[in-house]
N, C-alpha and C positions, 0 to 999 in steps of 0.2 A: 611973320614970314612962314611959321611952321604949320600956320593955317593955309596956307597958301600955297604950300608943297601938296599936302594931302588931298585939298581940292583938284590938284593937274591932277595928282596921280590917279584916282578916281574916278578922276574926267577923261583920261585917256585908256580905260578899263572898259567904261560904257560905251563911247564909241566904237572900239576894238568890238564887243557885245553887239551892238546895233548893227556894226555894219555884217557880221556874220553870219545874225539869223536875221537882221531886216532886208537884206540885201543876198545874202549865199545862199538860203533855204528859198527862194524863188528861182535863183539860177539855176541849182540843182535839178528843180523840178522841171524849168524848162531842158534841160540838157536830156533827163528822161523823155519826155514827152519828142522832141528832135530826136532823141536814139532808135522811137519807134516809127518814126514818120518813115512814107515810101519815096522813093524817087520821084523827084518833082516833072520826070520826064516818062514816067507811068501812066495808062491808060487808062482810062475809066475802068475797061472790063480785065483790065491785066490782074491775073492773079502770083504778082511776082513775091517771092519769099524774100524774108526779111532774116538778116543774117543773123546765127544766134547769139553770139559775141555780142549785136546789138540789143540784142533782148533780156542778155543776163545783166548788160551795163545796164537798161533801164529798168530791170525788178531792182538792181542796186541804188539806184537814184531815188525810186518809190521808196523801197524800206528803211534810207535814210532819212526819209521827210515826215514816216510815220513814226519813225523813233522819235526824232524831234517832236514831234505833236504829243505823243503821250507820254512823252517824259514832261515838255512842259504842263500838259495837264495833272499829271503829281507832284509835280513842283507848286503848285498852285493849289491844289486841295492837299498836301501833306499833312496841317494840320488840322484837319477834318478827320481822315484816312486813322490820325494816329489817336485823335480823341475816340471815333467807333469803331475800331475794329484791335485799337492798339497795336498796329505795325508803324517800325520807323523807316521808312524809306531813304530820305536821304539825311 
């Protein structure tokens, strides 16, 4: 049974996991990407400005997704990183 406790709980750790970077780090980036879009009632030749409020939300969206990316990429070569150059990261 105590095998069987620690399997849930483990199991309900990865999915929490999955579903935050398989599933929130794509949301993210759309919600960037939607922050800089123009009015869908915009003209071809309109050169209408985009609010800045939206543009600082979407450099925030982007630099949250390249955090993620390079953090997982040292999460993933940390022990490489720590055998040639001898830094411990995480």
């Amino acid at each position: 049974m105590e095998l069987f406790t620690k399997t849930i709980d483990s199991l309900w750790q990865v999915v929490v996991i999955g579903l935050v970077l398989g599933a929130g780090l794509p949301i993210v980036f759309a919600c960037g990407v939607r922050l800089l879009a123009t009015d869908s009632e915009s003209q071809v030749g309109d050169t209408s400005r985009r609010r800045p409020l939206n543009i600082a939300a979407a450099i925030v969206c982007f630099a949250l997704i390249v955090a993620a990316v390079i953090t997982g990429i040292l999460l993933i070569a940390r022990d490489f990183i720590h055998h040639t150059f001898g830094l411990h990261l995480f």
